[in-house]
Structures are given as C-alpha cells and as structure tokens.
C-alpha positions as CSV (number, residue, x, y, z in Angstrom):
1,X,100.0,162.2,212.6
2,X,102.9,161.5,210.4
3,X,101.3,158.2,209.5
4,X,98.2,159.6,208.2
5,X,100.1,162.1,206.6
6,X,101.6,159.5,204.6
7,X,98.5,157.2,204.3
8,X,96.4,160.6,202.6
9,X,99.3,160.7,200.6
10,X,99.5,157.3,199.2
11,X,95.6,157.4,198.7
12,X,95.4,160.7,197.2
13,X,98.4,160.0,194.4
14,X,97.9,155.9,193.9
15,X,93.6,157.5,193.1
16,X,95.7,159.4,190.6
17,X,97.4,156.9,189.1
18,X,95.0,154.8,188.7
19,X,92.9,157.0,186.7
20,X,95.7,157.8,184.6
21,X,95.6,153.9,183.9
22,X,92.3,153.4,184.0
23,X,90.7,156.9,182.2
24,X,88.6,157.1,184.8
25,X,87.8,160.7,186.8
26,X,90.4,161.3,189.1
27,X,88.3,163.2,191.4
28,X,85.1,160.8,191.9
29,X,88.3,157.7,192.7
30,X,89.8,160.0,195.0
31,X,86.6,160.8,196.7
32,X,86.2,156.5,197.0
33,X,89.7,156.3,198.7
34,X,88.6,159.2,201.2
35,X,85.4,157.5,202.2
36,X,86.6,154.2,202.6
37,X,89.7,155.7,204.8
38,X,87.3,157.6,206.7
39,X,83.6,156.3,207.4
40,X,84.0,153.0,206.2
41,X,87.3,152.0,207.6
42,X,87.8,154.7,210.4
43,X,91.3,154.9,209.4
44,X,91.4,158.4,208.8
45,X,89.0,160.4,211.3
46,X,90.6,164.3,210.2
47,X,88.6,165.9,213.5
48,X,89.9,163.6,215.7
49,X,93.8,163.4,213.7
50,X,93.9,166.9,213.0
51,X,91.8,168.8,215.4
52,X,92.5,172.5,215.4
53,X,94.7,172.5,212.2
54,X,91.9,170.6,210.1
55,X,90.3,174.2,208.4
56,X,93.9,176.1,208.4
57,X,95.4,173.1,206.2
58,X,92.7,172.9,204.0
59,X,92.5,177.1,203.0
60,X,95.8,177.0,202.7
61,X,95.9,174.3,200.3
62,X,93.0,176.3,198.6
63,X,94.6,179.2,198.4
64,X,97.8,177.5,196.7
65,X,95.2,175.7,194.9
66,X,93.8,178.6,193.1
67,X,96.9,180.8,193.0
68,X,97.9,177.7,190.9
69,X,95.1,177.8,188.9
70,X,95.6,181.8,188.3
71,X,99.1,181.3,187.0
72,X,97.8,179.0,184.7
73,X,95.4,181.5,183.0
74,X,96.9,182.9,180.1
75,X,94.9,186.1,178.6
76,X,95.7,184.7,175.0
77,X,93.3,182.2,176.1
78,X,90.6,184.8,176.1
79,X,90.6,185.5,172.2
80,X,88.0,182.7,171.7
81,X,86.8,181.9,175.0
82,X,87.0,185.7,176.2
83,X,83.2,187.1,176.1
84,X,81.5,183.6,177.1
85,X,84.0,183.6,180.3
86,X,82.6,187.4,180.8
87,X,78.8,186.5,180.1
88,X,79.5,183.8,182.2
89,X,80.6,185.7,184.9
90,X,78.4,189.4,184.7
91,X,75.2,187.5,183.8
92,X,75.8,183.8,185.0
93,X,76.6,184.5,188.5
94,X,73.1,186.7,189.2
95,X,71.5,184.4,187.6
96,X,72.8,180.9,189.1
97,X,72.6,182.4,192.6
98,X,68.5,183.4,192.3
99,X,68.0,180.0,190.1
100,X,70.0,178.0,193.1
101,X,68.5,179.9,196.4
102,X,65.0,179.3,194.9
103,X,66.3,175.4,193.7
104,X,67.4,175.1,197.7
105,X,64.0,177.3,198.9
106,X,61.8,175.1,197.1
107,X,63.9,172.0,196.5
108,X,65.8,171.2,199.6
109,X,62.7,173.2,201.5
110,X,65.5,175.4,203.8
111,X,64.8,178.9,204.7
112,X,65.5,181.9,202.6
113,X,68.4,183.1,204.0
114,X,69.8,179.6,204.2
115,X,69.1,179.0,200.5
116,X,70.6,182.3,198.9
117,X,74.1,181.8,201.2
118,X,74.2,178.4,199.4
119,X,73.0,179.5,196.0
120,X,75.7,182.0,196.2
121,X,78.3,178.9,197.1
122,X,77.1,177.5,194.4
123,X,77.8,179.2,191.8
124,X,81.6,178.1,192.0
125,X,82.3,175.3,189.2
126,X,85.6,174.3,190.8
127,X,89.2,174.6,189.1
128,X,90.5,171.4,191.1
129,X,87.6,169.2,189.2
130,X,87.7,170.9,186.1
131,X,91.4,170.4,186.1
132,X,91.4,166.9,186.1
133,X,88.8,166.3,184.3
134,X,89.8,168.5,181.3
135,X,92.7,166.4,181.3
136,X,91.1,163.6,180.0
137,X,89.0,165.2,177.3
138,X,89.7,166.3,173.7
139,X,87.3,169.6,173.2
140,X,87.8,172.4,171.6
141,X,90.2,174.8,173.2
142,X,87.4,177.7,173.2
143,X,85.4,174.9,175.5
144,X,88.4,174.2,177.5
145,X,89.3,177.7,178.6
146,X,85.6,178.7,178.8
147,X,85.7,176.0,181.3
148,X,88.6,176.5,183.2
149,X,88.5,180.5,183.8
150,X,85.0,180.4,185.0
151,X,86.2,177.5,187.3
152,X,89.2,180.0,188.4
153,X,87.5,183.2,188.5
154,X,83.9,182.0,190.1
155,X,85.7,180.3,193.0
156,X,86.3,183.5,194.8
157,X,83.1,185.4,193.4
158,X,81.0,182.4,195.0
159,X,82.8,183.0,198.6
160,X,82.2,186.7,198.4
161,X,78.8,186.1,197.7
162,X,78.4,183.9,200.8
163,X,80.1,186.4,203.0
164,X,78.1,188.6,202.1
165,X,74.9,187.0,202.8
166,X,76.1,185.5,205.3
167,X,76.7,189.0,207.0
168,X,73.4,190.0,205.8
169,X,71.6,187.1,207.9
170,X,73.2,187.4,210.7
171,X,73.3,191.1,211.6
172,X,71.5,192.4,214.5
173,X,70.4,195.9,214.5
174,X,67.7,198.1,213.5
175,X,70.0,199.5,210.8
176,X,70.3,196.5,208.7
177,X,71.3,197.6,205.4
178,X,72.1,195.1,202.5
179,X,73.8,198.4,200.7
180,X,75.9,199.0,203.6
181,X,76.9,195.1,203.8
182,X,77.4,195.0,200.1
183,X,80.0,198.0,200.3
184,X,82.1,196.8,203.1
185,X,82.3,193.6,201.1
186,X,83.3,195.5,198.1
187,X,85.7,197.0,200.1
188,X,87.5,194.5,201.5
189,X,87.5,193.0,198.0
190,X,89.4,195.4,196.1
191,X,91.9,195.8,199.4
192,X,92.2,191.9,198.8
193,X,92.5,192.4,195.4
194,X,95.2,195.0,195.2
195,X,97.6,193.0,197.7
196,X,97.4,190.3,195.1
197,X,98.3,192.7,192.2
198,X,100.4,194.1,193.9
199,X,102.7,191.1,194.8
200,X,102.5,189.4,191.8
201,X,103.9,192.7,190.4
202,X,106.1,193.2,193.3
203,X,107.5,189.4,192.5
204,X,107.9,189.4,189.0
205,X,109.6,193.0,189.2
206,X,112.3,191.1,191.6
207,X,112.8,188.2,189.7
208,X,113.4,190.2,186.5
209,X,116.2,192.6,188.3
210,X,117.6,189.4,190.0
211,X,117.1,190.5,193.4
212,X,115.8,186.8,194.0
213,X,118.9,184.4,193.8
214,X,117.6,180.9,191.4
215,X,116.9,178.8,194.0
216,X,114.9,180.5,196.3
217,X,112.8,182.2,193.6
218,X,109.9,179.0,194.1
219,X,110.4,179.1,198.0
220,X,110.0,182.9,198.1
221,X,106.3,182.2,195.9
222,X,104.7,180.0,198.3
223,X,105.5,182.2,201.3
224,X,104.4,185.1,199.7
225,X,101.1,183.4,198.7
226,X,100.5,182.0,202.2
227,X,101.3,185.9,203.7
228,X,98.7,187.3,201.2
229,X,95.7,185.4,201.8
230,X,96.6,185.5,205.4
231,X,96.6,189.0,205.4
232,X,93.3,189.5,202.8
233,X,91.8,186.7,205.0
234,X,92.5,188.8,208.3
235,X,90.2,192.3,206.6
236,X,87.7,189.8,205.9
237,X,87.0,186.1,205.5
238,X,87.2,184.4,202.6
239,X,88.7,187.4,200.7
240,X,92.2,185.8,200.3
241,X,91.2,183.6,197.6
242,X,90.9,186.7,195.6
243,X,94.4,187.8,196.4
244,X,95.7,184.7,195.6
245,X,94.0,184.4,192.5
246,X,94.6,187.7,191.2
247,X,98.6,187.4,192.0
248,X,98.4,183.8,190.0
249,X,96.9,186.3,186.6
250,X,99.5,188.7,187.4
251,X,102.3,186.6,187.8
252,X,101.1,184.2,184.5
253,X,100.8,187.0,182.4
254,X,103.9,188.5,183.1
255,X,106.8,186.7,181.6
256,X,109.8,186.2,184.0
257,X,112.8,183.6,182.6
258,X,111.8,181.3,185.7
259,X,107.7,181.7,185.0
260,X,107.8,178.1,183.2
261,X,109.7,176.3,186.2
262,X,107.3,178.4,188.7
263,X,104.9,176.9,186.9
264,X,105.9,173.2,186.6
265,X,107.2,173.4,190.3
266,X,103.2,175.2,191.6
267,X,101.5,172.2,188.9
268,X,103.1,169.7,190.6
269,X,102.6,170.6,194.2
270,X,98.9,171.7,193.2
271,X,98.6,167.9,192.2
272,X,99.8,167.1,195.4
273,X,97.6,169.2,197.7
274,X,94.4,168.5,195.6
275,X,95.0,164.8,196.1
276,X,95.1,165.0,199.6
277,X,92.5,167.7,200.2
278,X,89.9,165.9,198.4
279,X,90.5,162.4,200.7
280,X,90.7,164.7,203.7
281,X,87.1,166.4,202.9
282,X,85.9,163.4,201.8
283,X,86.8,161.2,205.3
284,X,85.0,163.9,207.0
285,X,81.3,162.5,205.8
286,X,80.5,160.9,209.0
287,X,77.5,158.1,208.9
288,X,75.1,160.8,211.1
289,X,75.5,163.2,208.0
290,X,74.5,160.7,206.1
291,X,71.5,159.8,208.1
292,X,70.8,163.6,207.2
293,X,70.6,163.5,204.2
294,X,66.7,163.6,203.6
295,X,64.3,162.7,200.2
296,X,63.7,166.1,199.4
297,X,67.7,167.0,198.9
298,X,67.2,164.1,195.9
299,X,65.1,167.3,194.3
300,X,67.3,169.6,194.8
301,X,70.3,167.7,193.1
302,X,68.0,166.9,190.2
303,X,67.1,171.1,190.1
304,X,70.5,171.6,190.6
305,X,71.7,169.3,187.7
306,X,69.0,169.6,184.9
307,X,67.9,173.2,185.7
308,X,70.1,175.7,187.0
309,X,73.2,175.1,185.4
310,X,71.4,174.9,182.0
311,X,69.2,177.8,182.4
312,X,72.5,179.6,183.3
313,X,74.5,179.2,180.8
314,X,71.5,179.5,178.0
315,X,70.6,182.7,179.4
316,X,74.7,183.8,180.0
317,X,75.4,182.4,176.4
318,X,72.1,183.1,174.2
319,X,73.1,184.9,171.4
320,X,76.9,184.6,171.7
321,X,79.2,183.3,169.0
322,X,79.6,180.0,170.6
323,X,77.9,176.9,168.6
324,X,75.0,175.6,170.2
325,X,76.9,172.3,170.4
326,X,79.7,173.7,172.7
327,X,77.5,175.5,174.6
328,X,75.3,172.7,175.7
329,X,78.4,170.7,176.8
330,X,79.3,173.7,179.4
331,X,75.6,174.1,179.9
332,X,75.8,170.0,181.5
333,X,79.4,170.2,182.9
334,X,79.8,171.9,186.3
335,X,81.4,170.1,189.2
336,X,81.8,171.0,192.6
337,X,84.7,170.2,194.6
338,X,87.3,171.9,197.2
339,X,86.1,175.4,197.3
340,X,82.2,174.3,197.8
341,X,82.6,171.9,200.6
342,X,85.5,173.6,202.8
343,X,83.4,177.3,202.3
344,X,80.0,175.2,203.2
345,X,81.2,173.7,206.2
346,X,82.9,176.6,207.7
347,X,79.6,178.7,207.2
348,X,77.8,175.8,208.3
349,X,79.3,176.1,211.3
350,X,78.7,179.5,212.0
351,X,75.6,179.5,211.3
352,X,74.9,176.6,214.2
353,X,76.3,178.5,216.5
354,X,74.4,181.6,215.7
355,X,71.4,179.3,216.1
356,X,70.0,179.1,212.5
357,X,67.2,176.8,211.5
358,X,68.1,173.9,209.2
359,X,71.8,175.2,208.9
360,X,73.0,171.1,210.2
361,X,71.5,170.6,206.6
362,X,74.0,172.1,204.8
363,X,77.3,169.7,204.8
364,X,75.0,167.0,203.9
365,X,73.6,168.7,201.1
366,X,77.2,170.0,199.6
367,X,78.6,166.3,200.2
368,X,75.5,165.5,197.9
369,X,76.3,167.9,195.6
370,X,79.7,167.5,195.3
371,X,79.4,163.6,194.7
372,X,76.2,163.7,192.4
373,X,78.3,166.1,190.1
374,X,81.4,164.6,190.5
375,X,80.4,161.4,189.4
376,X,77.6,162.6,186.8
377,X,79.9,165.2,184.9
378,X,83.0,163.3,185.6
379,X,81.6,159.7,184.3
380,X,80.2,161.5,181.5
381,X,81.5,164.1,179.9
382,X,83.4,162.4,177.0
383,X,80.0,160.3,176.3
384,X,78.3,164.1,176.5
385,X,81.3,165.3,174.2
386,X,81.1,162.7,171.8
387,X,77.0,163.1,171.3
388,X,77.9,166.4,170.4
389,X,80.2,165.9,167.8
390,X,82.5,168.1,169.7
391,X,85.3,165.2,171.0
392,X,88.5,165.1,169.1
393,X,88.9,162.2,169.9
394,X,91.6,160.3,171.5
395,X,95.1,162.2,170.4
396,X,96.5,159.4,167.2
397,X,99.1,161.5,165.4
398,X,102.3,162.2,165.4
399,X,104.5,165.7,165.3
400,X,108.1,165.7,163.6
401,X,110.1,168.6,165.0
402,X,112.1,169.5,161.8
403,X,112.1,169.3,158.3
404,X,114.5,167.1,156.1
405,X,114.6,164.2,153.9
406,X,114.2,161.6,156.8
407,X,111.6,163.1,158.6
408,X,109.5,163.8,155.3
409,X,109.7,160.6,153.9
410,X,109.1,159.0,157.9
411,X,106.2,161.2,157.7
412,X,105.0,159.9,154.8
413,X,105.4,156.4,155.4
414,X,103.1,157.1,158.7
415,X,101.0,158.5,156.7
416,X,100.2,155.8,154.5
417,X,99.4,153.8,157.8
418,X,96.5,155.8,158.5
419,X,98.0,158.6,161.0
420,X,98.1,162.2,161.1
421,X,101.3,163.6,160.8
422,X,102.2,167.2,161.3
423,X,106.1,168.4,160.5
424,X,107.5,171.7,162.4
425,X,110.7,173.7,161.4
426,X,111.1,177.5,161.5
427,X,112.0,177.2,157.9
428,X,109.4,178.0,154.9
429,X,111.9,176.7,152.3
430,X,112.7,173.3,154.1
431,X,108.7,172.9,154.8
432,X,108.5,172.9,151.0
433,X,108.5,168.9,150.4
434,X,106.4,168.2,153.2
435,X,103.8,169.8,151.4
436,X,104.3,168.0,148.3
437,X,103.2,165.2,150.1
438,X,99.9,166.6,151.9
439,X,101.8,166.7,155.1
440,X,100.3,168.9,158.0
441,X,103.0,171.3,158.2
442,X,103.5,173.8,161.0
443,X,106.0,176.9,160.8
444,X,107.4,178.1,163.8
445,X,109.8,177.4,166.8
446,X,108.2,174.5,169.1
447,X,109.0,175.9,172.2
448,X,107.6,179.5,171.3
449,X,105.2,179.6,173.6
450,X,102.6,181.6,171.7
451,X,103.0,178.1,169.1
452,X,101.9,176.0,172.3
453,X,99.4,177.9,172.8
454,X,98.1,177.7,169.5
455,X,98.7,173.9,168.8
456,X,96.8,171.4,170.2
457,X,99.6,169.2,171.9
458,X,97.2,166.4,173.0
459,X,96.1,165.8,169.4
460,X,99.7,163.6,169.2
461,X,100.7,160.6,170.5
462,X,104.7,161.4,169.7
463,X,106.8,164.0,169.5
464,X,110.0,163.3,167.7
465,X,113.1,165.5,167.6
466,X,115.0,165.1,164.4
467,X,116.6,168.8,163.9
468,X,119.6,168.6,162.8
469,X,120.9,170.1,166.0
470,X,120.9,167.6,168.7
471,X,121.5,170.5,171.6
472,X,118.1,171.8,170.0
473,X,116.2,168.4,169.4
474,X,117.2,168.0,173.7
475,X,116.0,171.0,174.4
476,X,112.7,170.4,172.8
477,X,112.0,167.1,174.7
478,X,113.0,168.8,177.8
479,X,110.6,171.3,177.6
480,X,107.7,169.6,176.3
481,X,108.4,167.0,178.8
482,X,106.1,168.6,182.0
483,X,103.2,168.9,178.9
484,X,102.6,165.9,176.8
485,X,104.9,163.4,179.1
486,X,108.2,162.3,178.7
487,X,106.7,158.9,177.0
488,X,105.2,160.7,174.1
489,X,109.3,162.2,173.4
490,X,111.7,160.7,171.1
491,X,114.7,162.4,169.1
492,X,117.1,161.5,167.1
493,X,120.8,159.5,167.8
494,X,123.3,162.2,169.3
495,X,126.5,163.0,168.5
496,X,128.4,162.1,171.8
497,X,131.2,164.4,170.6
498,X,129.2,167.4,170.8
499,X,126.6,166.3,173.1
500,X,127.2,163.9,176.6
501,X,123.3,164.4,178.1
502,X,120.8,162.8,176.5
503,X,116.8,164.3,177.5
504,X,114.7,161.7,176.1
505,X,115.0,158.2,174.3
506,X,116.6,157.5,171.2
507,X,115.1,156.2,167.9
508,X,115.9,153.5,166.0
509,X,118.0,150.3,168.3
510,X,121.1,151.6,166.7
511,X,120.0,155.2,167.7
512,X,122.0,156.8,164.4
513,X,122.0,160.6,164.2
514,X,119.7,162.6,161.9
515,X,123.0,162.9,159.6
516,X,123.3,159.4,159.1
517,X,119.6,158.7,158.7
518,X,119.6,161.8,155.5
519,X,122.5,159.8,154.1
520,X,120.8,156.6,154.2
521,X,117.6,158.2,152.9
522,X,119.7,159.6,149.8
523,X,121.0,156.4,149.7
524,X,117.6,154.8,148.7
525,X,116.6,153.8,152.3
526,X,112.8,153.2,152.0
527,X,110.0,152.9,154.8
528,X,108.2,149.2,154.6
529,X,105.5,148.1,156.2
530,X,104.7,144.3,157.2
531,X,101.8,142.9,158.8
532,X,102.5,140.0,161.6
533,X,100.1,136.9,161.7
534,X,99.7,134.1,163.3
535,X,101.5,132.7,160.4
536,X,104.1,135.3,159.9
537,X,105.0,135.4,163.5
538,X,107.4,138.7,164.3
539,X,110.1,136.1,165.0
540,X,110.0,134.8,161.6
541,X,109.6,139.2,160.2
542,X,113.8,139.6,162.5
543,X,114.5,136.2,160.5
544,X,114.1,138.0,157.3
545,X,115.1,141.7,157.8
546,X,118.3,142.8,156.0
547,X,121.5,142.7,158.7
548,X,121.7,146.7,157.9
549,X,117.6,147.4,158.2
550,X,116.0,148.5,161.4
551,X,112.6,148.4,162.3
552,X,111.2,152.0,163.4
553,X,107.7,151.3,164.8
554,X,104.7,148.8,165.4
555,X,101.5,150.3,165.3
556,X,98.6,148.1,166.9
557,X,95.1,147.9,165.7
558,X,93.9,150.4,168.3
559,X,96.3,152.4,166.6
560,X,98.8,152.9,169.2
561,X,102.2,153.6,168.1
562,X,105.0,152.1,170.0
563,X,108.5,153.3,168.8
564,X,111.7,151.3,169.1
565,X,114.7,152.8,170.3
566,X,118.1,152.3,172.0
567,X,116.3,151.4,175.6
568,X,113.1,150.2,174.4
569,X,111.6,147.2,172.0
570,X,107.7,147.4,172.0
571,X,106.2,143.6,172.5
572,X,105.2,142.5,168.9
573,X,101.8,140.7,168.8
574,X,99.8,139.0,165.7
575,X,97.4,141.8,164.5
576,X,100.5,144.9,164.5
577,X,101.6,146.2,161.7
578,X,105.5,146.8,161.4
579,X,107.4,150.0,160.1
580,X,110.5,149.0,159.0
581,X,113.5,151.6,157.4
582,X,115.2,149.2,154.9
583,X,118.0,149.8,152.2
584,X,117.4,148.8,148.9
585,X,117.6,145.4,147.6
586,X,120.3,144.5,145.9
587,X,120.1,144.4,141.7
C-alpha cells in the first residue's frame, strides 16, 4: 500500500509540474496519469489496493479540499463579484437542476427520479478544477471570484440536493412527503452549518487569546476539520461539506496573526490531496464502465455543455451589471471534478442496491462528464478568454517596491523597452518623480493585504525590493513568495552589518545596496540598452563594458525578463536586448 501511496503521489505532483511547464490544464494531465495507472496499466486498481478505506480517503480529502477553498474566500471579493455569485446561487441552482434532470430525462433517456438526483449533482462547478484552472488565466478579478465562490459554495448545495432526492426516491410509505424530506434536510443543514461556524469561531477565538501554542495551531485545524464533517456527516450524509465550508468563510474572514501561514500550510496540502484524489478517481474507470457508456450519453454531454450551463447563467445573470463579455465566459466555463464523481458513485451505489433502474448508468455518465468538461473548458478557456477580449494577457511588467532615484530611473529605462512598470512606496511625496515620468505608481504598503487584494499580482513578471530598508525589502519577498513565486522576487544588495538572512536573490552580480546604487545614480549612472546579434555576439557586448558597469537585465523577444544577480547570469542569445547600468563616459 505504501508503494502506491507513493506512485499516486509522484503521478499526481510530476501531472502538476508538468503543466506548470507546459501551460497545459492540470486537471485533464492528471486525469491521463490516473487512467493510464489504472485501466490501461493496472498499476493502480484503488478497490482492490484500498478496499474499505477507498470512500473514507477520498471525503476526507474533500472535506479538506473545500474547507481549503472556504478559507480562501475573502468577502472583499464580493464587492464586484457579490450579486452575480448570489444570482448564481438563488436563481442558478433551480434552474440548472430542472434544465439538467430534463437534459438527463431526455438526453441520457434515465428515469425521472434518476435524472433530477443527478441534475441536482450537477449543479456543482467544482473548486478543485476551477482552482487550477484559474491559475493559468488572466481575467478580470470580478470573473475570477464569480468563478471561484460559486465553485466553493455550489459544491455542498449540489450534495444536499442529491440527498435530498435521493431520500425522496427511495422512501417507502404511504406518507411520502417531499415537504417533510425537504425540512429534515434543512435541518440537518443548518445543525451542519452551525458546527462549522461555530468552530471556525471557536478556533480563531483560541488562537487570538493564545490558548493554542505556534506550532500546533495548523495540527489543531486539520483535526478539527476532520471531527466536524465527521460529526455533520454522522446527522446526515453529505452534510459535512457544509460544515467544513462554512468554518473555511469563518476562519478566512476573521483575521488571526497565523491566518496567512494557515493558509499557505492548508494551500499546500490542498495541492497535495487534489493531486492524488483526482488519479485515485480517475484509475477507478474500469474498461466494463466504459463499455457502458452508450450513444445517447454523447447527447447529454452536448445538452450539458451547450445548453444548460448557458441557459443558466443567462437567466441567473440577465440584467446584472456584468458585461455581456464576462458573462458569456462563465456562461461556457463549468468543470466537474472531485465533488461530482465521489458524490455520484456513492449514490450510485445506493441506489443499486435499493434496486433502481438504470442507476449502473450513472458513474459512466459522470466519468463522461467530468472528462468532456475537463478537457473542453480546461483546453479552452484562454482561446474563449481571448475571443472575448477579456484576457489580460500573459502577466509582462514589472513592480518596484519603493520609490527613489534608482528605482525611478530603472523604471524608466524598462519603460522605454516596451514594459509596464508600476512603482510602490507608502509615500505621496517620494511617488512624486515617478509620475513625472508616466510611471504606474501605486501608494500603499505591499504587504497590506487589502493592497493584494486590490492589485493584480499576476499582471508582473518581477517583483523587486529596493526600499531602502533591507529588513523591509526581506520581508516583502518573503511574503509575496507563496503568491507570485519565489522566481518572480528580487531585492536589493544587503547590508551584512545589519542584516545576515537573505529571502530572495540579489540584483546586479555585485549585488550593491540601494544606498550605493542612489549614489551612483547621482553620480550620472545611466540605464543603456544594446541589442546582441549574430554580429555583436554578447561575448564581444562583456568585451566592451566599462570595468565599473554592470549589466541589470536581458529581455528576450517574447519579452521575458531575465534579471542578473549575485547567484544567477541569464544565457544571452542573438535577438535579446541588454539593460545595462553604466557610469558616464569620461570627458
């Protein structure tokens, strides 16, 4: 068991990494590396490797999953993307579950009780897709967060909606009463729902009194979401994933001085479990479900795809303040993932054993689903985004965290090679010549998190430090590491006598201090550029430099910017452009 531990683990992670390479959808590689462990190699088989534990692993990675995925929603967010999340949710849910039971009545041809149990599944667009997928996008925010809370909040809606029905269907008695059914289930749902509120307040209360030493602060988290849904899931099925959702809101929305490494530490483990959930789920397709998987499904997808989402989200989002653009991209972009197939089979299950017609149907047809919109949303949402004319485009500039001479007249020079260049400083005064030049110009602290919120940090390619407090310019890379990536961070030289740790790498090869670099600039140090040929090779460019200049920067023509620093010297190619920080010639 420990070997296919490890095996789900390297296939899960290296699927990650290589669409981190690649810019490919994570999801759709992941689900590759699933199938061809399980039905095509038989090297993963998670009924026979598993057994018993197979359902218990996988909603319990959900449930940490969308706890995850609660803590991450920040009610900020909902200023822009607040009433299309709601329309989304009040109006979009009724009317995706009657569009998808009659899509699977007519469609797929299963019965009626059948087909509203998974219309009301279906409804879920899920977080560990979106996630992912997101990632690789530039849209604006109001999309993104319209996206990502409806992923969040529908996930649990959808499996309420299925245990509901699903109790509805199978009840025998003469007093069958969908009234009755609906109120137990509203019940359970606000018992579910207070135990999540009421931990996450519970938690937050301790960690702000300090009755949770540091280091067990993370530990104590992931017990206490593993109790909750436990104990939600034991009133009724399914209703943890409220509780754990509901505790994520809580707990994100109320600031604790540990909230950001809770939230690094649950991102990080999320990644983890999504990885190997989706290649355990996915080496479950056996070859006989596939053999199930009749012509007439093929209209469903094609309903599911082309009609009901659309229709949904027009109808949700008709008369909104949304653009029409935007709201066409969220009307095509709804993947299924975790949530749909582990709710699906479970029911699917159940409702075999209760003896219902066509219910073997039903992991074939959410495998379809879940691969059809994997790879249809996933392969093209940035084409879809970029038809629209809502893709920023791939993230080219660069942000200078404090205002001086150097950092002006760096930002400048960058400026005049075609980038976008935003300087940052708490300062109005300092921002003043930054202006003079046209420079985007930001003022605020950084780390503030309200700023992060309001600046897009995946419009830059590099973030450099050059405060002229090194402690500070550290503590800026450090913090923005877990976010844009501890490649896109650069600061200035460091004075070792008042600082020994460095965070991230230093610019320039000589790695001076933003002291020396203002003297230099005051000195008449200027910003050149040179462009290398085949002629002027970059061997011939370090021939020629001044003993004193250094060169800052190569810039390729896809308009990559590759730094040089103490560690690092960027491979120099006919076709870059150099930035070079020269003094002046002599007279």
């Amino acid at each position: 068991m420990l070997v296919k531990f490890a095996l789900i683990g390297l296939l899960g992670i290296g699927a990650q990494w290589i669409a981190w390479r690649t810019g490919k959808p994570a999801i759709a590689l992941m689900l590759i590396a699933g199938v061809l462990a399980g039905p095509v190699t038989g090297l993963i088989d998670p009924q026979r490797d598993f057994g018993a534990l197979q359902q218990p692993i996988i909603k319990l990675a959900v449930a940490v999953i969308l706890f995850e995925g609660g803590l991450s929603l920040n009610f900020r967010d909902l200023r822009h993307a607040g009433p299309a999340v709601l329309r989304l949710v009040v109006i979009g849910v009724p009317v995706g579950l009657v569009l998808g039971t009659a899509a699977a009545f007519y469609g797929a041809g299963l019965p009626l009780g059948i087909s509203a149990l998974f219309g009301g599944i279906l409804v879920v667009t899920g977080p560990t897709v979106i996630g992912p997928m997101l990632r690789s996008l530039r849209v604006p925010a109001r999309v993104r967060d319209t996206l990502k809370w409806e992923g969040i909040v529908n996930d649990p809606i959808g499996a309420l909606l299925a245990v509901a029905i699903y109790a509805y269907i199978t009840y025998i008695g003469p007093d069958r009463s969908a009234i009755a059914i609906g109120l137990d289930v509203a019940a359970a749902t606000l018992i579910a729902g207070a135990i999540g509120v009421g931990l996450g307040f519970g938690l937050t209360t301790a960690f702000r009194r300090a009755y949770i030493p540091e280091y067990l602060k993370a530990p104590t988290v992931l017990v206490a979401v593993i109790a909750g849904f436990v104990a939600a899931d034991l009133i009724k099925h399914e209703t943890g994933l409220i509780t754990v959702t509901l505790m994520g809101v809580v707990m994100g929305n109320r600031q604790t001085q540990s909230t950001a490494a809770l939230k690094h530490f649950k991102e990080d483990l999320a990644v983890l479990l999504i990885s190997g959930v989706f290649v355990i789920l996915s080496a479950t397709l056996q070859w006989e479900v596939v053999e199930r998987f009749q012509a007439r499904f093929l209209i469903f997808l094609f309903l599911l795809l082309f009609v009901v989402r659309p229709l949904t989200v027009i109808a949700s989002l008709a008369f909104s303040k949304m653009p029409w653009r935007e709201r066409l991209f969220v009307a095509w972009i709804a993947p299924r993932g975790v949530v749909a197939i582990a709710v699906t089979s479970l029911f699917a299950l159940r409702l075999e054993d209760f003896g219902m017609k066509d219910a073997d149907a039903l992991v074939p047809l959410v495998f379809g689903v879940v691969v059809a919109t994997i790879f249809a949303h996933g392969f093209s949402a940035g084409w879809v985004a970029r038809r629209l004319g809502i893709d920023k485009g791939k993230g080219e500039g660069v942000l200078l965290v404090g205002a001086n001479a150097f950092t002006t007249a760096l930002g400048g020079a960058l400026q005049k090679m075609g980038l976008t260049v935003m300087i940052a400083d708490t300062a109005k005064f300092a921002l003043r010549a930054a202006r003079k030049q046209s420079l985007d110009v930001h003022q605020g602290d950084i780390l503030d998190e309200v700023t992060q919120d309001t600046l897009d940090m995946q419009q830059f390619q590099h973030v450099i430090a050059a405060t002229d407090n090194d402690s500070y310019n550290s503590l800026v890379c450090a913090d923005l590491g877990p976010e844009v990536g501890q490649d896109k961070l650069t600061q200035t030289g460091v004075d070792e006598t008042r600082l020994s740790r460095r965070r991230a790498r230093m610019l320039l090869e000589g790695g001076e201090t933003v002291d020396e670099l203002q003297v230099r600039v005051a000195a008449g140090w200027a910003f050149g550029r040179t462009r290398i040929t085949s002629v002027f090779p970059y061997e011939a460019y370090r021939a020629r430099l001044a003993p004193e200049a250094e060169p800052v920067a190569v810039m390729k023509p896809d308009r990559r910017l590759l730094l040089f620093s103490t560690t690092q010297r960027p491979v120099v190619e006919p076709g870059d452009t150099m930035l070079t920080f020269a003094p002046p010639e002599p007279v």
